[in-house]
mmCIF file of the N, C-alpha and C atoms, coordinates in Angstrom:
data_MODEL
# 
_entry.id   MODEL 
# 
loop_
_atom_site.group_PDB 
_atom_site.id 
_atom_site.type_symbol 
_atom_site.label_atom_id 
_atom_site.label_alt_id 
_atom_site.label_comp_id 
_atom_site.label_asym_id 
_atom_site.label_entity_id 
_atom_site.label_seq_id 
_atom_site.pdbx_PDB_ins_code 
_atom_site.Cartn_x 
_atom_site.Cartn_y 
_atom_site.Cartn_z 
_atom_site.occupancy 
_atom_site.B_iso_or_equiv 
_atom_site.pdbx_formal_charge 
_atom_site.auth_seq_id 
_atom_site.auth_comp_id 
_atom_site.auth_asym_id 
_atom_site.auth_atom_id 
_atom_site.pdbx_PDB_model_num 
ATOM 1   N N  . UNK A 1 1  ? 116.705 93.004  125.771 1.00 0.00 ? 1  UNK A N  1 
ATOM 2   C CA . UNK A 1 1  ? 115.702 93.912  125.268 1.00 0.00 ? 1  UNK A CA 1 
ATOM 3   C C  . UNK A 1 1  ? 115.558 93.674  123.768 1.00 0.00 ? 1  UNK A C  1 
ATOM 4   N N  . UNK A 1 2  ? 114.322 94.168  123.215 1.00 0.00 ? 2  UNK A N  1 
ATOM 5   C CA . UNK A 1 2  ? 114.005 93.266  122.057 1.00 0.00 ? 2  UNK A CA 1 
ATOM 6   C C  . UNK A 1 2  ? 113.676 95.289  121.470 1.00 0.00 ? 2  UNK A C  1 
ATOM 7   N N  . UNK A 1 3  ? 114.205 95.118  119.814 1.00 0.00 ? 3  UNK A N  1 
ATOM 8   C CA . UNK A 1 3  ? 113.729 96.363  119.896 1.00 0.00 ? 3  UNK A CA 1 
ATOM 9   C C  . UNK A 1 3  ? 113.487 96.119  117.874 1.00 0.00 ? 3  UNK A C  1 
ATOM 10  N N  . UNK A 1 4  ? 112.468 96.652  117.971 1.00 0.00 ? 4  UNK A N  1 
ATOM 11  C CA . UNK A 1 4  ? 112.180 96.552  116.209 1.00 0.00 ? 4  UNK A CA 1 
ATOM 12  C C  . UNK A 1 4  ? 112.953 97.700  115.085 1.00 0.00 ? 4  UNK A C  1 
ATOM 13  N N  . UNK A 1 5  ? 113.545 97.780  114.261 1.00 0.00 ? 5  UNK A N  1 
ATOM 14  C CA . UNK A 1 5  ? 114.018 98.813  113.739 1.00 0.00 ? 5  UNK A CA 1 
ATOM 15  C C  . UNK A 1 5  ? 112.990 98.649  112.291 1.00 0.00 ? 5  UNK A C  1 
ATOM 16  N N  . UNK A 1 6  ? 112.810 99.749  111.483 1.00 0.00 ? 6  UNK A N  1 
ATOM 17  C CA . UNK A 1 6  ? 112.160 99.763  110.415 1.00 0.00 ? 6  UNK A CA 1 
ATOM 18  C C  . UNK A 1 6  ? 113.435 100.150 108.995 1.00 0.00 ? 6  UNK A C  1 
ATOM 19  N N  . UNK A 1 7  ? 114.093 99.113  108.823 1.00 0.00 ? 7  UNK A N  1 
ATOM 20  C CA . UNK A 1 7  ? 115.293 99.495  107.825 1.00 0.00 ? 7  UNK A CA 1 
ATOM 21  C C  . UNK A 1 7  ? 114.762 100.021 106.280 1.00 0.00 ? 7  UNK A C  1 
ATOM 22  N N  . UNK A 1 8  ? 114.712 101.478 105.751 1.00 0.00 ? 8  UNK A N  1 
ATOM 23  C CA . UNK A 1 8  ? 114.278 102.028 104.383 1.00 0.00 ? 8  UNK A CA 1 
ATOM 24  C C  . UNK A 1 8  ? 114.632 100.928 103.271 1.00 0.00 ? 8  UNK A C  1 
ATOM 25  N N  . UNK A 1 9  ? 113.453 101.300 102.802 1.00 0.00 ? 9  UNK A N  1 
ATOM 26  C CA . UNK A 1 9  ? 113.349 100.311 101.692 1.00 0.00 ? 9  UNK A CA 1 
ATOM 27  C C  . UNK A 1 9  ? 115.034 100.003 100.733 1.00 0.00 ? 9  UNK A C  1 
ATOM 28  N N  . UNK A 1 10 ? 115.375 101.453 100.455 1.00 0.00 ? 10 UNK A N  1 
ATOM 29  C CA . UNK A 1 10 ? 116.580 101.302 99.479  1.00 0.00 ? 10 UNK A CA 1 
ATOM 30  C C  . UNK A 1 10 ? 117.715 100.740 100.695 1.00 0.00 ? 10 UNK A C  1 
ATOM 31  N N  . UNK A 1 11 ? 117.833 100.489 101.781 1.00 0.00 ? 11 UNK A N  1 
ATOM 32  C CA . UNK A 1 11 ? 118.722 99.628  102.599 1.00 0.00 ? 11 UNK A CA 1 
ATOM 33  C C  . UNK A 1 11 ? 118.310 98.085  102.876 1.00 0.00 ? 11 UNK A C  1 
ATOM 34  N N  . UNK A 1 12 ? 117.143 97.826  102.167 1.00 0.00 ? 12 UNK A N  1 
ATOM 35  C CA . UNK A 1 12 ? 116.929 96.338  102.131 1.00 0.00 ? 12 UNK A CA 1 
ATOM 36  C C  . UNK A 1 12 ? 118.022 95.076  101.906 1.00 0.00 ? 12 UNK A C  1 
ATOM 37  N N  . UNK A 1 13 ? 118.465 95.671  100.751 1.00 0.00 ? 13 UNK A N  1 
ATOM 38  C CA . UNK A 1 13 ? 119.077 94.804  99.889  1.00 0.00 ? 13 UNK A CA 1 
ATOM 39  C C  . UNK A 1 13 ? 120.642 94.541  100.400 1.00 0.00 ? 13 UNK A C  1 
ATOM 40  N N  . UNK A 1 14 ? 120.789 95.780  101.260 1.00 0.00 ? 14 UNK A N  1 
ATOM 41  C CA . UNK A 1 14 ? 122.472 95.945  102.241 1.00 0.00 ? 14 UNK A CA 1 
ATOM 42  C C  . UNK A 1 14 ? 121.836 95.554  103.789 1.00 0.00 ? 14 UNK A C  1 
ATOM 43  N N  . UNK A 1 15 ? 120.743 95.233  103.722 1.00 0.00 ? 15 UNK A N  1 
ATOM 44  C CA . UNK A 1 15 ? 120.840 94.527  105.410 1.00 0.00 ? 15 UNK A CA 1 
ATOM 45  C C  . UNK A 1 15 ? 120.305 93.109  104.923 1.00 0.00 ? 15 UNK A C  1 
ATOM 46  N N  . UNK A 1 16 ? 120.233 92.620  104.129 1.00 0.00 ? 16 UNK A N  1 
ATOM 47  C CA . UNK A 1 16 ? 119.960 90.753  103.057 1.00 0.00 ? 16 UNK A CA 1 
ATOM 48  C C  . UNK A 1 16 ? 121.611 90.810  103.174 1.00 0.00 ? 16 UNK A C  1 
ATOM 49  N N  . UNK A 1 17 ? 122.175 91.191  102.498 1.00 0.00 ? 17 UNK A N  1 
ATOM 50  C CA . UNK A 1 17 ? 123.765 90.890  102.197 1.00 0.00 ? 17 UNK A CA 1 
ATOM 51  C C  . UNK A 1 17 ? 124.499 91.022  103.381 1.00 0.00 ? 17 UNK A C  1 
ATOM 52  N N  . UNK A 1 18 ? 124.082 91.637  104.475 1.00 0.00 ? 18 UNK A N  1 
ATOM 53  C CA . UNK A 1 18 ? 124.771 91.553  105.499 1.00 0.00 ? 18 UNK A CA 1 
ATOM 54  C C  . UNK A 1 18 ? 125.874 93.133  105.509 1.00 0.00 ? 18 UNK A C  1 
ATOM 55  N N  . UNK A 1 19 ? 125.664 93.954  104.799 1.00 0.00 ? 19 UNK A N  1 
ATOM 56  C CA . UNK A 1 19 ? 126.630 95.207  104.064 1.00 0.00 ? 19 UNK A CA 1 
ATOM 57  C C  . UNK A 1 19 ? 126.875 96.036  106.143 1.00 0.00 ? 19 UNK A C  1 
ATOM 58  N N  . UNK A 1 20 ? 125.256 96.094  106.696 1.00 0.00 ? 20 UNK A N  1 
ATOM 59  C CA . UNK A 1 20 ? 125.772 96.416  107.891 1.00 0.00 ? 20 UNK A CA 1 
ATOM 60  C C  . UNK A 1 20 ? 127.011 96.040  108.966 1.00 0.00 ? 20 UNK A C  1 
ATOM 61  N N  . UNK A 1 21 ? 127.315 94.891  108.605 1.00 0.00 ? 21 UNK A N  1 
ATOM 62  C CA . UNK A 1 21 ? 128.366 94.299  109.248 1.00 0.00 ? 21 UNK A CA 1 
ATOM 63  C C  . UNK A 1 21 ? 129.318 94.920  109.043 1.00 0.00 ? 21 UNK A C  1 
ATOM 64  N N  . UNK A 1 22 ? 130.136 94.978  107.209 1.00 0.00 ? 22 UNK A N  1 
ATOM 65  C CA . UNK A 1 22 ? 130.869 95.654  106.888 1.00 0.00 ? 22 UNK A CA 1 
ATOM 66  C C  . UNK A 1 22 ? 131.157 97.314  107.134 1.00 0.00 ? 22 UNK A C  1 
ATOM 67  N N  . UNK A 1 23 ? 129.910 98.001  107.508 1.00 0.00 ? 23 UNK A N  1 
ATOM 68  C CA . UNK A 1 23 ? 130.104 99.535  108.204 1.00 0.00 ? 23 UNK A CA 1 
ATOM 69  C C  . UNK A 1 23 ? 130.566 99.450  109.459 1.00 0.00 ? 23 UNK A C  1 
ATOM 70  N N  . UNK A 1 24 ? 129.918 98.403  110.107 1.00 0.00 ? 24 UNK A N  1 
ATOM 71  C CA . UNK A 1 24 ? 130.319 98.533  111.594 1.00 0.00 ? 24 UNK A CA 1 
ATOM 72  C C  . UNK A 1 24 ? 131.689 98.039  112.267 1.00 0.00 ? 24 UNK A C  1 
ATOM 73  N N  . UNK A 1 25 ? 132.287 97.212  111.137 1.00 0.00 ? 25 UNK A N  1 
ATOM 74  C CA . UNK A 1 25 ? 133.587 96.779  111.343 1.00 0.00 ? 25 UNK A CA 1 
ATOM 75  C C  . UNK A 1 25 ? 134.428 97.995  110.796 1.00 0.00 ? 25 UNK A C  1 
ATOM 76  N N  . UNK A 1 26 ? 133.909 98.942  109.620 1.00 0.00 ? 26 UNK A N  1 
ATOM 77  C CA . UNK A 1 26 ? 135.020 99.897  109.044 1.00 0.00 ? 26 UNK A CA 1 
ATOM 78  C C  . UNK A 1 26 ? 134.876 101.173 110.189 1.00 0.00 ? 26 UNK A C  1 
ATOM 79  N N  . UNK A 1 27 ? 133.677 101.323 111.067 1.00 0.00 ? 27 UNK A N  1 
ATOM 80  C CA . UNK A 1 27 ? 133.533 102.281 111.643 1.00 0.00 ? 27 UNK A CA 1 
ATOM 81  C C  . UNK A 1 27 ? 134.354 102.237 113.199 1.00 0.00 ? 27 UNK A C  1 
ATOM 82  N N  . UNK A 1 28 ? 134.140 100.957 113.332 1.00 0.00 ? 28 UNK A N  1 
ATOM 83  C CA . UNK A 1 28 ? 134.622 100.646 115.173 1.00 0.00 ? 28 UNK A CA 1 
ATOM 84  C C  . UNK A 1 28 ? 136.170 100.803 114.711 1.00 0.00 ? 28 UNK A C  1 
ATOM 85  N N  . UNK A 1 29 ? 137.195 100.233 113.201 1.00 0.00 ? 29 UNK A N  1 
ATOM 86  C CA . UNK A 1 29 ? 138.245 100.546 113.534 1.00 0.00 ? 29 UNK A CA 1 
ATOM 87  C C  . UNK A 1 29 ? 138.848 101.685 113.681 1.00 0.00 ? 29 UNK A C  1 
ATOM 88  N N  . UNK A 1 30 ? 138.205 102.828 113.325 1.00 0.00 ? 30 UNK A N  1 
ATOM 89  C CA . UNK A 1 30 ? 138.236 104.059 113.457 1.00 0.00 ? 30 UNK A CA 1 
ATOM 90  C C  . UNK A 1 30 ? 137.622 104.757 114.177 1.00 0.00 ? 30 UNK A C  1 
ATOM 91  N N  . UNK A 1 31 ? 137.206 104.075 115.266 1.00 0.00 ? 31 UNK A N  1 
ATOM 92  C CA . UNK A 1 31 ? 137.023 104.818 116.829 1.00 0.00 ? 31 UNK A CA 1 
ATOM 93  C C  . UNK A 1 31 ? 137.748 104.707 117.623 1.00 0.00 ? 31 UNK A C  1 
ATOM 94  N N  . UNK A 1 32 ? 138.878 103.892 117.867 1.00 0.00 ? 32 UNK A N  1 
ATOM 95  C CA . UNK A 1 32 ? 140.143 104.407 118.608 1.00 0.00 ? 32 UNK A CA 1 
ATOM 96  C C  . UNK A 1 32 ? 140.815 105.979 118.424 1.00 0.00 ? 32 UNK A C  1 
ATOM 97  N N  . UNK A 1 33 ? 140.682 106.392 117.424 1.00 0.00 ? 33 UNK A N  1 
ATOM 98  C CA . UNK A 1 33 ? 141.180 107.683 116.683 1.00 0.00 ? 33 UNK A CA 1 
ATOM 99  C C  . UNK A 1 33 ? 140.432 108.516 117.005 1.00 0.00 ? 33 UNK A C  1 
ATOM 100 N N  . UNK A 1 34 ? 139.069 108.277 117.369 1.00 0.00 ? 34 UNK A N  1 
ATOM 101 C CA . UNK A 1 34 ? 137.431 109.533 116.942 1.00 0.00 ? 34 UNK A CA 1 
ATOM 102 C C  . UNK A 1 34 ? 137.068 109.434 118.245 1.00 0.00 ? 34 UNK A C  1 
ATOM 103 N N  . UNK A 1 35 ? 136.632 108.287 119.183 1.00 0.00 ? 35 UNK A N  1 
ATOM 104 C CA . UNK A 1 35 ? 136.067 108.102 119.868 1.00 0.00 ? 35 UNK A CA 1 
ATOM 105 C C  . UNK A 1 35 ? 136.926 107.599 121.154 1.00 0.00 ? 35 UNK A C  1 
ATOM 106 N N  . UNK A 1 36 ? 135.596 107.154 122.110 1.00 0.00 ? 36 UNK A N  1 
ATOM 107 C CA . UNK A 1 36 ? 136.184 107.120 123.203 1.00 0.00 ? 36 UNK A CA 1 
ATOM 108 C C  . UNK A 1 36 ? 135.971 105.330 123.660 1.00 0.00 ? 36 UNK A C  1 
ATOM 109 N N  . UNK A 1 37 ? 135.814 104.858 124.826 1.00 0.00 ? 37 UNK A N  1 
ATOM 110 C CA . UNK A 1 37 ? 135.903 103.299 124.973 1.00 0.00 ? 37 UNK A CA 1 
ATOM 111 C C  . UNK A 1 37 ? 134.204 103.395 125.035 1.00 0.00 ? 37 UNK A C  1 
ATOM 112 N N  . UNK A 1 38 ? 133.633 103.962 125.663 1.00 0.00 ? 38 UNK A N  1 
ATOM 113 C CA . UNK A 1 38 ? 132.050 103.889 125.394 1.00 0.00 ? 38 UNK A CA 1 
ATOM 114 C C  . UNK A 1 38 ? 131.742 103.867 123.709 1.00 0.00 ? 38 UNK A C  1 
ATOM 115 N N  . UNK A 1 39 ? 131.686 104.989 123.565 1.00 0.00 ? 39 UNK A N  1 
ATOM 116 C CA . UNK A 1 39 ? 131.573 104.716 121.959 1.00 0.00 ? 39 UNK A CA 1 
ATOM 117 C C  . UNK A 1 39 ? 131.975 103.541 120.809 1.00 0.00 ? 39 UNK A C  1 
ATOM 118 N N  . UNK A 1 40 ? 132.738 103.227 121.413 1.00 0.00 ? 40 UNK A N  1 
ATOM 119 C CA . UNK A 1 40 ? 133.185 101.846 120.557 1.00 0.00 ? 40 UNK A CA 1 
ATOM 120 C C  . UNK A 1 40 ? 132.426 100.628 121.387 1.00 0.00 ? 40 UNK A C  1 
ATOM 121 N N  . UNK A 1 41 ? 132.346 100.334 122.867 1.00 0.00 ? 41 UNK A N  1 
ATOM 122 C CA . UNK A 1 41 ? 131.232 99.385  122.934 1.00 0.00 ? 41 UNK A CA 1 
ATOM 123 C C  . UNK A 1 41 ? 130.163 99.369  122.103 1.00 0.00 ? 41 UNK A C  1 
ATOM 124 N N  . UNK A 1 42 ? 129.436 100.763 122.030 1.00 0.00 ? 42 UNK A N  1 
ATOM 125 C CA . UNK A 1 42 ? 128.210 100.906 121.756 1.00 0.00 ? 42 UNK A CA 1 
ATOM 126 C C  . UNK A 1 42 ? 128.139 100.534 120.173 1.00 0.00 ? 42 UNK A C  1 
ATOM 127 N N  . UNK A 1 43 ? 128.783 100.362 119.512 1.00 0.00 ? 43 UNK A N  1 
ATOM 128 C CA . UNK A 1 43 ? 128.712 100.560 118.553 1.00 0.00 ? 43 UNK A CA 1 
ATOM 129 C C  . UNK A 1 43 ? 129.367 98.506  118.095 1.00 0.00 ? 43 UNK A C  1 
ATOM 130 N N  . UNK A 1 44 ? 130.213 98.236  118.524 1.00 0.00 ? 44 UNK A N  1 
ATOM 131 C CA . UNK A 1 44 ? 130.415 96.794  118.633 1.00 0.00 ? 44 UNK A CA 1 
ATOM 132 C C  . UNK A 1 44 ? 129.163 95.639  119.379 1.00 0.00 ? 44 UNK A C  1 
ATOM 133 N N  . UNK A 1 45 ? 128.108 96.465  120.483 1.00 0.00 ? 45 UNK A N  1 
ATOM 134 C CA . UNK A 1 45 ? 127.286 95.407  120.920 1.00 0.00 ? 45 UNK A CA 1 
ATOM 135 C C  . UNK A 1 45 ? 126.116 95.910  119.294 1.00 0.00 ? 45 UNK A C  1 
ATOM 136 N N  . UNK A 1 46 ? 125.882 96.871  119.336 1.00 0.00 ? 46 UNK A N  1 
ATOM 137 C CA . UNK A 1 46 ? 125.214 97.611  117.590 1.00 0.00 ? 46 UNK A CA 1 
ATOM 138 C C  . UNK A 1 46 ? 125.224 96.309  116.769 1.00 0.00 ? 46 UNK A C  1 
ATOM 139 N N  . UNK A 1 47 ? 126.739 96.518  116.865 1.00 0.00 ? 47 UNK A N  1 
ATOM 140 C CA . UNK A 1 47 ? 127.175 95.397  115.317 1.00 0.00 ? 47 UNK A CA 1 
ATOM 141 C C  . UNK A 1 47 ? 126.557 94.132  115.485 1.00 0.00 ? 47 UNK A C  1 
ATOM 142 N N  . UNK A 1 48 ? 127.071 93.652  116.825 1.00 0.00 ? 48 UNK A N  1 
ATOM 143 C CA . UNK A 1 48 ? 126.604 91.927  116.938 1.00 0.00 ? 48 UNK A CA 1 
ATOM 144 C C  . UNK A 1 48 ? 125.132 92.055  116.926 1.00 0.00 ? 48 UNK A C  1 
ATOM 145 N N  . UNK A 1 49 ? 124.388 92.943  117.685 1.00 0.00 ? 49 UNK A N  1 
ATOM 146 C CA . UNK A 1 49 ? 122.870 92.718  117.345 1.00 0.00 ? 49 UNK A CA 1 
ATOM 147 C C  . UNK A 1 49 ? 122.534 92.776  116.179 1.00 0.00 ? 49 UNK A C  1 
ATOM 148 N N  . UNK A 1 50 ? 122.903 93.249  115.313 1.00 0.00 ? 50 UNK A N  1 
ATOM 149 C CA . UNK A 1 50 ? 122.882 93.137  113.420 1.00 0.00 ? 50 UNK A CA 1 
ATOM 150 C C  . UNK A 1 50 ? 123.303 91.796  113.067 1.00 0.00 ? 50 UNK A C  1 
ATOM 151 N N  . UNK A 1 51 ? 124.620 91.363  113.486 1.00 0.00 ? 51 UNK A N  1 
ATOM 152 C CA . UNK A 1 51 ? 124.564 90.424  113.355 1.00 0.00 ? 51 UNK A CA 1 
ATOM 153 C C  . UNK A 1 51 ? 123.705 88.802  113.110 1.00 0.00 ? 51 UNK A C  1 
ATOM 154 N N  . UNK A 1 52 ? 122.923 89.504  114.346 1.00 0.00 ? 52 UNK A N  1 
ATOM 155 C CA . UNK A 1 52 ? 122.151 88.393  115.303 1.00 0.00 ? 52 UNK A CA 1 
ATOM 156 C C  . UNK A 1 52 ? 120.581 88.387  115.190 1.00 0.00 ? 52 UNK A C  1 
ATOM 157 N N  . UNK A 1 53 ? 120.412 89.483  113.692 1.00 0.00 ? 53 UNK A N  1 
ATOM 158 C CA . UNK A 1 53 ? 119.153 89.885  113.661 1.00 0.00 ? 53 UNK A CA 1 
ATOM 159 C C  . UNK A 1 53 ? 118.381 89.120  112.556 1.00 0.00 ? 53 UNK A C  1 
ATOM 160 N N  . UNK A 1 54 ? 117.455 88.996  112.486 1.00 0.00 ? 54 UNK A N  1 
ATOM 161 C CA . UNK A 1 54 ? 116.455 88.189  111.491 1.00 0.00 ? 54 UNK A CA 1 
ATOM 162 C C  . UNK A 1 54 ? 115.083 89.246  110.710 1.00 0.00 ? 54 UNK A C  1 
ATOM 163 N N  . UNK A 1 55 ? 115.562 89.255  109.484 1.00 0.00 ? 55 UNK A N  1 
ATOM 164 C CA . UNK A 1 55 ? 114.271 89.861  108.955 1.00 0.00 ? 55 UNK A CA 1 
ATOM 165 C C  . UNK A 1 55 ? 112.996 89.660  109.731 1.00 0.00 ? 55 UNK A C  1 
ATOM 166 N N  . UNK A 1 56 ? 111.713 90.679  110.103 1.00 0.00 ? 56 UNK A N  1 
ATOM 167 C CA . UNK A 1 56 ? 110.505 90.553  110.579 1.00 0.00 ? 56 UNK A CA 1 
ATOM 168 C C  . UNK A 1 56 ? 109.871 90.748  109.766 1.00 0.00 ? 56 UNK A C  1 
ATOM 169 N N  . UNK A 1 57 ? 109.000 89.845  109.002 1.00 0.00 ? 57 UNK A N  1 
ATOM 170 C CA . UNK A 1 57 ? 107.763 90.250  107.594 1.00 0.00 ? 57 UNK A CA 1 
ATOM 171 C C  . UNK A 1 57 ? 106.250 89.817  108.156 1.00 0.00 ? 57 UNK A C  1 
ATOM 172 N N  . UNK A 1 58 ? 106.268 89.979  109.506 1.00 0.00 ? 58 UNK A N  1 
ATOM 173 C CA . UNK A 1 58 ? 104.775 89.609  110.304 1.00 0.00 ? 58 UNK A CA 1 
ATOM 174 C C  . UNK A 1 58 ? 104.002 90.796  110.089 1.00 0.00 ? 58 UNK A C  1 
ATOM 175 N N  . UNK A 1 59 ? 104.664 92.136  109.587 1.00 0.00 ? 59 UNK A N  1 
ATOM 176 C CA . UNK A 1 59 ? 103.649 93.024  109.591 1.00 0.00 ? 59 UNK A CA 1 
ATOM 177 C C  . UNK A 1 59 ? 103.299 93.666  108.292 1.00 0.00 ? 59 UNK A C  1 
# 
C-alpha cells in the first residue's frame, strides 16, 4: 500500500537528515516497557517505511 504523508514544513529538514529514524529507534526501545508486541511491530514496519521513503515534489 502506497500512502502519501504531508510532513510540516518545520519537520523538513529532520525528515532530509533522516532524524525520523533516530525517534523510531529511541521509541521502539522503549516499548518493551510501555507497550505491547503489536505496538512495537507497528511502529518498527513505521520506521522501515521512513526508511524506505523518498521525498515527493510532483505537487
Amino acid at each position: 500500500m502506497k500512502v502519501l504523508l504531508d510532513i510540516p514544513a518545520e519537520f523538513e529538514v529532520d525528515y532530509r537528515a533522516d532524524r525520523f529514524r533516530d525517534f523510531f529507534a529511541r521509541a521502539v526501545s522503549d516499548m518493551d516497557v510501555m507497550c505491547g508486541r503489536y505496538e512495537r511491530e507497528t511502529a518498527e514496519m513505521l520506521s522501515k517505511a521512513f526508511e524506505e521513503s523518498r521525498p515527493c515534489d510532483f505537487f
